[in-house]
Structure formats: C-alpha cells, structure tokens
Residue frames relative to the residue before (quaternion, step in Angstrom):
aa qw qx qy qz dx dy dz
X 1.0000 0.0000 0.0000 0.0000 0.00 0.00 0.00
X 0.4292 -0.7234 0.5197 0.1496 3.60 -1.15 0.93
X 0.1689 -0.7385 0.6321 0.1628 3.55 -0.15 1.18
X 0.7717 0.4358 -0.3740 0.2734 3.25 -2.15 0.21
X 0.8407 -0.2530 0.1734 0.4462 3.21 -1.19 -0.41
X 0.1222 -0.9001 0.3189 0.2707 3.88 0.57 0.47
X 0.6778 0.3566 -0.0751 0.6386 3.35 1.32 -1.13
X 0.0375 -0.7215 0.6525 0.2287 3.83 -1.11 0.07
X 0.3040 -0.8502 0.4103 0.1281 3.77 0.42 1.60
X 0.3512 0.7568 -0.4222 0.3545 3.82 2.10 -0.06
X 0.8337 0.5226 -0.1076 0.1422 3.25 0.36 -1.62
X 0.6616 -0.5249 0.3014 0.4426 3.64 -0.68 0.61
X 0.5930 0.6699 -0.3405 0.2892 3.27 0.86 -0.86
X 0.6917 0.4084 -0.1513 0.5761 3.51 1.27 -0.85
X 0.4588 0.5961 -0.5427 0.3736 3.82 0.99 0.29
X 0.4786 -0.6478 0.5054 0.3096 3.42 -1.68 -0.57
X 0.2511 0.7416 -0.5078 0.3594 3.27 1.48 1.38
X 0.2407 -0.7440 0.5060 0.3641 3.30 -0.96 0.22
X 0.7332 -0.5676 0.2034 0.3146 2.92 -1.91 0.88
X 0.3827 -0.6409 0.5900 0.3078 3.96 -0.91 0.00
X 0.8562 -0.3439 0.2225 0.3149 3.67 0.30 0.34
X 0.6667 -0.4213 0.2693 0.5527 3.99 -0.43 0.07
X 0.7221 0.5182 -0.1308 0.4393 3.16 0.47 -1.01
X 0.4384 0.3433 -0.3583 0.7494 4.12 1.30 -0.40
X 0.7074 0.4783 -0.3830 0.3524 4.20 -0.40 -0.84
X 0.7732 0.0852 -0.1971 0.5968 3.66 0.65 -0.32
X 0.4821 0.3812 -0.6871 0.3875 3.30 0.26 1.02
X 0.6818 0.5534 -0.3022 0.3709 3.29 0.74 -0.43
X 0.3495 0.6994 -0.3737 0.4991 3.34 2.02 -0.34
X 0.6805 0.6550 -0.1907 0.2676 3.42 0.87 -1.37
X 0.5725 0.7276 -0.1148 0.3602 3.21 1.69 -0.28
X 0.5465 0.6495 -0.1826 0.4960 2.88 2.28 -1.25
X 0.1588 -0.8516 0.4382 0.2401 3.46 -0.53 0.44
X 0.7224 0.5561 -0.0251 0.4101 3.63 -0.87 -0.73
X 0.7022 -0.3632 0.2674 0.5510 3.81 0.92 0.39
X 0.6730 0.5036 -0.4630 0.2812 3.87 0.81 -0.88
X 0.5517 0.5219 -0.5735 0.3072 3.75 0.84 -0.57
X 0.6079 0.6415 -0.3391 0.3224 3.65 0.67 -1.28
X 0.6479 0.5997 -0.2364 0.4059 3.59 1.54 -0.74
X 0.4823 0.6865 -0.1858 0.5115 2.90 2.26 -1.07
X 0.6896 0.5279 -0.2020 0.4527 3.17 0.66 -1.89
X 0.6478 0.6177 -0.3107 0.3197 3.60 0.52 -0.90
X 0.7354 0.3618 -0.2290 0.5253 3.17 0.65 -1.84
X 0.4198 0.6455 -0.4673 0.4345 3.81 0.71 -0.53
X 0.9209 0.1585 -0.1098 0.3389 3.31 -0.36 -1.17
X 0.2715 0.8226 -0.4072 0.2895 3.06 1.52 0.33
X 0.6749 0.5775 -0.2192 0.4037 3.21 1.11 -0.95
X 0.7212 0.3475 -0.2998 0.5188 3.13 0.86 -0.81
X 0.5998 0.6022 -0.3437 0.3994 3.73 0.66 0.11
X 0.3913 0.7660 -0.3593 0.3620 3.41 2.23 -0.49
X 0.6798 0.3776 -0.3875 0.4951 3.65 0.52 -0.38
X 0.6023 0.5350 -0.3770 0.4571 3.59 0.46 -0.79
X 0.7576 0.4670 -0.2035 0.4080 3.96 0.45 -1.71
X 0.5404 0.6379 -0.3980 0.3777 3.45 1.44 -0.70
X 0.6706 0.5559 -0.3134 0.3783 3.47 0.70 -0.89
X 0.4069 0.7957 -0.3748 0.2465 3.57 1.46 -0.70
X 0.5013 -0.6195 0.4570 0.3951 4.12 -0.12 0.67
X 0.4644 -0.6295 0.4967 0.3760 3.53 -1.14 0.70
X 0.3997 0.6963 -0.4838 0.3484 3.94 0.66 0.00
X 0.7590 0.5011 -0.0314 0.4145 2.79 0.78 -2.14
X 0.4813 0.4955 -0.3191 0.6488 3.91 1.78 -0.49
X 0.7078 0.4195 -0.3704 0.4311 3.69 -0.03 -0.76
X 0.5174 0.4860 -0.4413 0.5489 4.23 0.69 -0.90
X 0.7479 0.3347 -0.3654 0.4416 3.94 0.13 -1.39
X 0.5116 0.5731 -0.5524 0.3236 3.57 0.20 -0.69
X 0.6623 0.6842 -0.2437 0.1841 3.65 0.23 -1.73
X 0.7869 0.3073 -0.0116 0.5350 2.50 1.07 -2.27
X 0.4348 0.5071 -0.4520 0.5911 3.99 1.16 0.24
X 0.5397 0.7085 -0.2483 0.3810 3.60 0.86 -0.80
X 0.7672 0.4069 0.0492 0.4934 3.14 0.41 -1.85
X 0.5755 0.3996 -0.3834 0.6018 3.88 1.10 -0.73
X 0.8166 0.3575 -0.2170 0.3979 3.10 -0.11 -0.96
X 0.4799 0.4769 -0.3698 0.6368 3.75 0.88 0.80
X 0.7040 0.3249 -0.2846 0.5638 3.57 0.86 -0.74
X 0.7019 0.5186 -0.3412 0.3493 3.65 0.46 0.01
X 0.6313 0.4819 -0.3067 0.5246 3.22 1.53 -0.57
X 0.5704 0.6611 -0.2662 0.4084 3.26 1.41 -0.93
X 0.7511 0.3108 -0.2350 0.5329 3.47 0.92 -1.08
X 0.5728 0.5510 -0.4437 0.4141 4.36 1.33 -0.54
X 0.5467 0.7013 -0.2503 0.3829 3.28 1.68 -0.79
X 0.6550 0.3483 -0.2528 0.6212 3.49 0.86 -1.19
X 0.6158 0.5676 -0.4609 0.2937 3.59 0.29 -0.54
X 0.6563 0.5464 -0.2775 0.4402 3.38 1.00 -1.29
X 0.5879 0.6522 -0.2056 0.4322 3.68 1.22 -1.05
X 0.8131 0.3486 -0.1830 0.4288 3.31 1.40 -0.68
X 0.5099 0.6375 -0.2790 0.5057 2.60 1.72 -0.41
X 0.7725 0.3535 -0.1917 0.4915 3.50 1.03 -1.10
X 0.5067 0.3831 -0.4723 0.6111 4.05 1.29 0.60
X 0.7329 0.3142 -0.4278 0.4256 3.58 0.58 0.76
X 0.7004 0.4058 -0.2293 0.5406 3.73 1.01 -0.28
X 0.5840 0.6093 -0.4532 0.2869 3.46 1.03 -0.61
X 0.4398 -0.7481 0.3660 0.3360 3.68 -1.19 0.98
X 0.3418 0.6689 -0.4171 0.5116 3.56 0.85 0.25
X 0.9086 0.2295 -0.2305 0.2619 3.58 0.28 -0.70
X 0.4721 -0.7474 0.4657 -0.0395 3.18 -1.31 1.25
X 0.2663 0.8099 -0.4318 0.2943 2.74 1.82 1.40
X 0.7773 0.3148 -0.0865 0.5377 3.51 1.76 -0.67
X 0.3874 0.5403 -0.5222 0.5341 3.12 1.70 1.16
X 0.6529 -0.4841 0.5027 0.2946 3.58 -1.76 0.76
X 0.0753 -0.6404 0.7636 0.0321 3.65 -1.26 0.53
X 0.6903 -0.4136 0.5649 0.1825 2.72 -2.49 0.98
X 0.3509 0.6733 -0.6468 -0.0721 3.69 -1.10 0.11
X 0.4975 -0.6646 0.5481 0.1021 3.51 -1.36 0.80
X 0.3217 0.7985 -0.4951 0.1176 3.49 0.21 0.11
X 0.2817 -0.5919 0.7277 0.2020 4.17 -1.34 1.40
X 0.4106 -0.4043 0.8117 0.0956 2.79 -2.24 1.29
X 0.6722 -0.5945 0.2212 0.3818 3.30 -1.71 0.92
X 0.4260 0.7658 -0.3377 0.3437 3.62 0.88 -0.18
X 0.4138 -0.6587 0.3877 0.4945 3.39 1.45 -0.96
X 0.5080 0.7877 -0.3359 0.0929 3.66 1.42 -0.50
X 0.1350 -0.8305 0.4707 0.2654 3.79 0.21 -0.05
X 0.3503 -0.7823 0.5135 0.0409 2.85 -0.91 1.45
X 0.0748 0.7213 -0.6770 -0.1257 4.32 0.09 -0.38
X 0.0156 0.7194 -0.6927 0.0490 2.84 -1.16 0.99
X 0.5353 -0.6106 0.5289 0.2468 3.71 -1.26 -0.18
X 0.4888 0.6391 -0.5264 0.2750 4.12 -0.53 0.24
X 0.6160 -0.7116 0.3137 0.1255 3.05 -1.43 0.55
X 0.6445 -0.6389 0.1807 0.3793 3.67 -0.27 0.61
X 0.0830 0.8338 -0.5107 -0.1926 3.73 1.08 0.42
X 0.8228 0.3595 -0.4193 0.1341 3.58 0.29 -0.25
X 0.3359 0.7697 -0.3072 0.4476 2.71 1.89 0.75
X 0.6229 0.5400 -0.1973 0.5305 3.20 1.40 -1.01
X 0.5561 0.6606 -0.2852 0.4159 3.05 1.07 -1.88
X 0.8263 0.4363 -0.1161 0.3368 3.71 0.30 -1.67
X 0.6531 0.4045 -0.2670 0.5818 3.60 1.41 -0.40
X 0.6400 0.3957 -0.4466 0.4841 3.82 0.74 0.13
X 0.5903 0.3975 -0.4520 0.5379 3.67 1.09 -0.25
X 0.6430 0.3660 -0.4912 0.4597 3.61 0.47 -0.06
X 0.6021 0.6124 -0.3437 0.3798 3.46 0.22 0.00
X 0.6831 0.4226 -0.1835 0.5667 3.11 1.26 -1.32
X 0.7295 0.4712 -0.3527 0.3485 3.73 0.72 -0.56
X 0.4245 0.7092 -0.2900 0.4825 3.14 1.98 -0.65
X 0.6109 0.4753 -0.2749 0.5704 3.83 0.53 -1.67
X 0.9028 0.2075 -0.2929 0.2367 3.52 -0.46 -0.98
X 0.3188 0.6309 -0.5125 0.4875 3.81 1.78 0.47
X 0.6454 0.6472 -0.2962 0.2774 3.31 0.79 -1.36
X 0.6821 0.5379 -0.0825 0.4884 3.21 1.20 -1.56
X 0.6185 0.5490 -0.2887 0.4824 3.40 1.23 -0.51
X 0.8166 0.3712 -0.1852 0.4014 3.21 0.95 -1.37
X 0.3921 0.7132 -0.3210 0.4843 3.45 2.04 -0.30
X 0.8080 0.3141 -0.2156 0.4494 3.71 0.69 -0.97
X 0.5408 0.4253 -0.5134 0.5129 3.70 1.35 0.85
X 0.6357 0.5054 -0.4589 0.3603 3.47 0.56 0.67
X 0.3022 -0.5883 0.6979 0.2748 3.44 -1.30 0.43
X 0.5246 0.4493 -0.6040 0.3975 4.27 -0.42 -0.07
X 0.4180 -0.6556 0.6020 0.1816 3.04 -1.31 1.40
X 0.5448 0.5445 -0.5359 0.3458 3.87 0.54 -0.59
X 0.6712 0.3484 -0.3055 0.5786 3.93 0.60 -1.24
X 0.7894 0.2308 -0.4762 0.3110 3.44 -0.55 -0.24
X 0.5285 0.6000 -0.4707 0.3731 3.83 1.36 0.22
X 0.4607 0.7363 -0.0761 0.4897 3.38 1.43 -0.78
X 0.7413 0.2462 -0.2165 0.5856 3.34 0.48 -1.28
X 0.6761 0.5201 -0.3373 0.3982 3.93 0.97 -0.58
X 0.6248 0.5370 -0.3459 0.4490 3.24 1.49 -0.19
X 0.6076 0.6185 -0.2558 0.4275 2.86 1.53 -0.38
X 0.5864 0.5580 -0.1980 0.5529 3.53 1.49 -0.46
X 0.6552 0.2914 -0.3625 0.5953 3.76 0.76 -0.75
X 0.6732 0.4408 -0.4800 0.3494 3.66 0.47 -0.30
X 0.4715 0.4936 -0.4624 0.5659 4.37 1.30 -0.40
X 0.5889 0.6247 -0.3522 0.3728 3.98 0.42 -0.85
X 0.3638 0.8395 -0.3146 0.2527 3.45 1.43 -1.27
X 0.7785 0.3070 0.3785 0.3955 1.51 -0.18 -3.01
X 0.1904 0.9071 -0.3364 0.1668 3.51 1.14 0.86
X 0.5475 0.5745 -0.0666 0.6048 2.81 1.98 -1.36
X 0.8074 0.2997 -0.2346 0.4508 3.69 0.34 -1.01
X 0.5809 0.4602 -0.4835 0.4659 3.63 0.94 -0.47
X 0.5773 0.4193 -0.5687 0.4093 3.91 0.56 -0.51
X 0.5170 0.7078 -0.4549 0.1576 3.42 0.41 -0.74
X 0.7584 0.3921 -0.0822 0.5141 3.04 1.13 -1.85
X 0.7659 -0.5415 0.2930 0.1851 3.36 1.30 -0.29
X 0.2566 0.7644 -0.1424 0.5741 2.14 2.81 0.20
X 0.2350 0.7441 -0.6201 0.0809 4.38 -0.31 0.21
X 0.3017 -0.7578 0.5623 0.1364 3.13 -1.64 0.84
X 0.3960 -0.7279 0.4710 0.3023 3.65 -0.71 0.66
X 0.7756 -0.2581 0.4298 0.3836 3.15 -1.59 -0.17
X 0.7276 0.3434 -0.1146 0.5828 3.87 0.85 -1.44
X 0.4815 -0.7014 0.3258 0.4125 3.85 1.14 0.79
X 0.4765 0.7769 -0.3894 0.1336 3.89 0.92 0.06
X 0.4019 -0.7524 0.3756 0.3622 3.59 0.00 -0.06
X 0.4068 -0.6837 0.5907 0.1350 3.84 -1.10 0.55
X 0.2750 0.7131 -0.6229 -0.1670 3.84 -0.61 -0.63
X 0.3917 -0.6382 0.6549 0.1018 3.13 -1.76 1.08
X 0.2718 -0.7850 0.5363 0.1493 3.69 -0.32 1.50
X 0.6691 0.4856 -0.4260 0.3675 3.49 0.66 -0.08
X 0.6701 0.3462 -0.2486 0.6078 3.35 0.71 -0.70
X 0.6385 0.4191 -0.5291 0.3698 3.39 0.09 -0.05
X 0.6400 0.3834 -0.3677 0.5551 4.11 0.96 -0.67
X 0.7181 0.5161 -0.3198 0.3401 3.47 0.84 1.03
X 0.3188 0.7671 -0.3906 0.3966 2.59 1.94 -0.04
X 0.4889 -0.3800 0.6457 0.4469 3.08 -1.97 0.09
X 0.3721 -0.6485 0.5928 0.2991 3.48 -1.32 0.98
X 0.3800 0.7212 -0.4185 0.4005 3.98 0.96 -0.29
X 0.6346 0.5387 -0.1931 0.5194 3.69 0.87 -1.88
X 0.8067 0.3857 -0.1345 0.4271 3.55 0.50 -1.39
X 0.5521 0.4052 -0.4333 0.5858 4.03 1.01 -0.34
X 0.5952 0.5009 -0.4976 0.3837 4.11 0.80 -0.70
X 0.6341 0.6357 -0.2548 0.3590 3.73 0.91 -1.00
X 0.8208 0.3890 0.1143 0.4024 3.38 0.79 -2.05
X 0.8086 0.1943 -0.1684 0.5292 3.21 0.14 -1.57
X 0.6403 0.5186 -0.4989 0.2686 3.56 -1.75 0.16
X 0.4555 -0.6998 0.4462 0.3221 4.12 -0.37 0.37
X 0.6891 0.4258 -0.0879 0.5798 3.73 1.59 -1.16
X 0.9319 -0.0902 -0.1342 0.3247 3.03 -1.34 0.80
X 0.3674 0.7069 -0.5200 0.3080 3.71 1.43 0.17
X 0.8249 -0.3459 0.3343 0.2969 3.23 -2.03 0.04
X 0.7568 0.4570 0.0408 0.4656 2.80 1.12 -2.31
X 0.5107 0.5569 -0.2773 0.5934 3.63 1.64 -0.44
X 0.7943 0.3204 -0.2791 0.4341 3.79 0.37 -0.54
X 0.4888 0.5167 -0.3999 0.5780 3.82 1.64 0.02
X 0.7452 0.4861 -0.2951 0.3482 3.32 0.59 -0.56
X 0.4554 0.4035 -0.4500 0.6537 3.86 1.50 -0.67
X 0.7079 0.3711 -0.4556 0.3918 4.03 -0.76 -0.55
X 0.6533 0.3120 -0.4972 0.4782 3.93 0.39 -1.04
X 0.4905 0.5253 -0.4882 0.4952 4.65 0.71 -0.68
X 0.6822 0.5330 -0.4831 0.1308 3.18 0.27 -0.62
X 0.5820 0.7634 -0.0128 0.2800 2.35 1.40 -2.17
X 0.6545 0.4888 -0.1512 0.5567 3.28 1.21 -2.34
X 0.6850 0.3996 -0.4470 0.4140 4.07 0.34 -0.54
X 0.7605 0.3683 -0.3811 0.3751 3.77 0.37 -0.95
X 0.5079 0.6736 -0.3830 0.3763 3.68 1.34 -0.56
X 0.6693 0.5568 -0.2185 0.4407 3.58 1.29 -0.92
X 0.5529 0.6323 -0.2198 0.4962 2.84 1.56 -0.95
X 0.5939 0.6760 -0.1311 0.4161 3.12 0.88 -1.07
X 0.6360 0.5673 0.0651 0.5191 2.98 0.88 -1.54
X 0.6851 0.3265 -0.2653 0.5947 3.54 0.59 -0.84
X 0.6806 0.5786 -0.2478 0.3750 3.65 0.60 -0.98
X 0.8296 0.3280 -0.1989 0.4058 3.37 1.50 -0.34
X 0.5159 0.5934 -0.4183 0.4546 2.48 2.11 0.53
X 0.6396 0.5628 -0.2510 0.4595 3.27 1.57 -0.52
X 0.6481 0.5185 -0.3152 0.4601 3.66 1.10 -0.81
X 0.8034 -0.4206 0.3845 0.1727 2.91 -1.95 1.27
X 0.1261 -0.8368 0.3063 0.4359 3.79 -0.54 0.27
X 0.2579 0.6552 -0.5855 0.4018 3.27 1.31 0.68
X 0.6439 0.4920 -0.4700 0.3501 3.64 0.13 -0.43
X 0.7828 0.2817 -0.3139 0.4576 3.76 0.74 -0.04
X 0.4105 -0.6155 0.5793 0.3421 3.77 -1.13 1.17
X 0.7605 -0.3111 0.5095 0.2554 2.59 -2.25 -0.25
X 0.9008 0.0839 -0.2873 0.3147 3.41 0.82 0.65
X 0.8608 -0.0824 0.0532 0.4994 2.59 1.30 1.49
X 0.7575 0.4039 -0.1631 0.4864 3.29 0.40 -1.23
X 0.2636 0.7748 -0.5631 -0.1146 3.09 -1.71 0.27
X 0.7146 -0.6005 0.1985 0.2989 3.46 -1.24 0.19
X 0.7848 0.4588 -0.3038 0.2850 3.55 1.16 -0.26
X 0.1185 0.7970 -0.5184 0.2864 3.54 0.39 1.19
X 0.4065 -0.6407 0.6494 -0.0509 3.57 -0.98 1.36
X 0.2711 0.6090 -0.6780 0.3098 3.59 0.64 0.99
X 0.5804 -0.6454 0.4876 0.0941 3.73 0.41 -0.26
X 0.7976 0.3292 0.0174 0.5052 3.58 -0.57 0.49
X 0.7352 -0.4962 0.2299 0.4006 3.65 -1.30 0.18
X 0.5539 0.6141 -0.2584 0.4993 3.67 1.61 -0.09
X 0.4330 0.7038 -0.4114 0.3846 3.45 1.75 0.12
X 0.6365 0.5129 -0.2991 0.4922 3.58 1.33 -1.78
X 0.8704 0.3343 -0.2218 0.2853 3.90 0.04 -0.32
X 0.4950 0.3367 -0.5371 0.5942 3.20 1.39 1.39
C-alpha cells in the first residue's frame, strides 16, 4: 500500500483533453506522487519486456496470476461497496432525507409526536460512504491500470470541490486525501448543506463518487474476466499483463 498523498487530482493528466502522444502521457505520469508514478512506469514498460517475461517458468506465472488476482478482486470489491453507498444515499426512492413521525412519553407518561429527521440514519450511511471512498483509495493505489488510478484521482479533485461544504457537515480531508466524519456536528448540520452533498441521483456530491467508484467496478470485472481467460504467458514476472479492455489509447501499454 502507498502511504501519503496518493493521487495529485491538480494535473492535466486527469482532465478531458486528449492525450499529445507517449511522451505528453508520461509527463503527465509525473504528477503521481508517492510510489504511484513507478506503478505507471512499470505497466508502461511492461510491454516491451513481453518477450523477455514470456520465458518466465509457468510456476512463477501461476504465484503472479494470484496476486494480480486478489488486487483486482479487492478493487471491485471495495468500487463495489462504494457505489452501494453512494446509491443508499442518492437513490430516488429513499426517504433518508425526508422528515419522520416520532411519538415519544416525557416521564409523566405524556406522548409527545413530533416531526424531525432521522440523524442516525443519516449519520450511519455517510460513514458508510466515507469508509467505502477511503477503502477505495487504498485499493486504487495498488494498481498500475491507468483507467483506475485515473478515476480514483478524479475522484479526489472532485472531494477537493466540495472541501468547504463537507467541513460544513463535518466531513475533513487528510493529508492522504481520506475522509474523517465528526458525528456530532454532522447531526447538526443544516440538513439543506447535507441533501446538497448526498441525496439526489444528478449532479450531487455523493452521485458523482459513485459513477467513478461504477466506473472502476465495470472495468475491474473486466479485468478480472480477462485473467481468468488469458494465457499464462500473457503475464510477466511482475504481475502485469496485456489483455485488458480499458479501451482507447491506454490499450497499447498493458
């Protein structure tokens, strides 16, 4: 695992320009901090090492298989829950950020009904959410595929956003881009601050983590199928290999 700062969510590399050539692509590699460029650098040249790794003993394919295996199982696993939380907080059906009835006797026996909203209901799906995002981020920076670690950086400049309003609710980013939540102040929030964040399927906070963690979970599967299906000569001795359906100019450099 890659400590620190994992993504740098600043850089061209994560825009929606297109690319200028090998040479614009790993300068832009250059951006990753903290071990992830090296992760870049790896799968990159992987290719050209394909004649050399091919020779590698089928023993030595079967160890890489596993552990290519196992990341990539954790990654869908954790884009998976992400998307789940995200979507038990945005989904229109739910009546997580609609007022409820409650009835409650004062010691007297009196019953009181009153109206207010469910904070620890609320309370409990944004911490799932938030633990969900920062698995994500963990399991994003053991990968070399540039699609997930583009993704997960989009995912960071898009928490960056919303820097201001998550403090609002109680929400704080670290240093290592992860999130925190303060349960007290968050069941204080203006609930106004928090439906802007969470609830709605479009253009929310919690709606745009959730297409990138989908994103993430569909090509990971992909991924996944391909290595169950792919030759083991097709993977080197460290890991990497070449048949992945990411699509696009990011096809030639796995």
């Amino acid at each position: 695992m890659i400590g620190g700062n994992y993504f740098n969510y600043s850089s061209p590399f994560f825009s929606n320009s297109s690319m200028g050539g090998t040479s614009s692509l790993l300068s832009d590699y250059m951006s990753l901090k903290n071990g992830s460029y090296k992760k870049l650098l790896r799968a990159y040249y992987a290719k050209q090492n394909s004649e050399s790794d091919s020779s590698t003993n089928k023993t030595g394919n079967k160890t890489a298989n596993k552990e290519v295996s196992k990341e990539l199982k954790d990654m869908q696993s954790d884009s998976s829950a992400l998307k789940t939380a995200a979507d038990a907080l945005t989904k229109k059906n739910s009546n997580l950020f609609e007022q409820v009835t409650k009835t409650v006797k004062d010691e007297n026996g009196k019953e009181t009904t009153t109206k207010d909203y469910d904070w620890d209901a609320i309370t409990s799906a944004v911490k799932s959410f938030t633990s969900a995002y920062n698995n994500t981020l963990d399991s994003a920076a053991d990968q070399d595929n540039v699609f997930v670690l583009r993704k997960a950086a989009m995912m960071t400049k898009t928490t960056q956003a919303n820097k201001n309003m998550l403090s609002r609710v109680g929400i704080t980013i670290g240093k290592d881009n992860k999130l925190t939540v303060d349960e007290e102040k968050l069941k204080k929030a203006d609930i106004s601050d928090l439906k802007s964040l969470f609830s709605g399927s479009y253009g929310s906070y919690a709606s745009s983590i959730g297409q990138r963690a989908s994103d993430i979970e569909k090509v990971t599967e992909q991924m996944i199928k391909n290595a169950a299906k792919a030759n083991a000569s097709t993977y080197t001795r460290n890991g990497s290999y070449s048949s992945l359906a990411t699509g696009g100019i990011y096809d030639s450099f796995f």
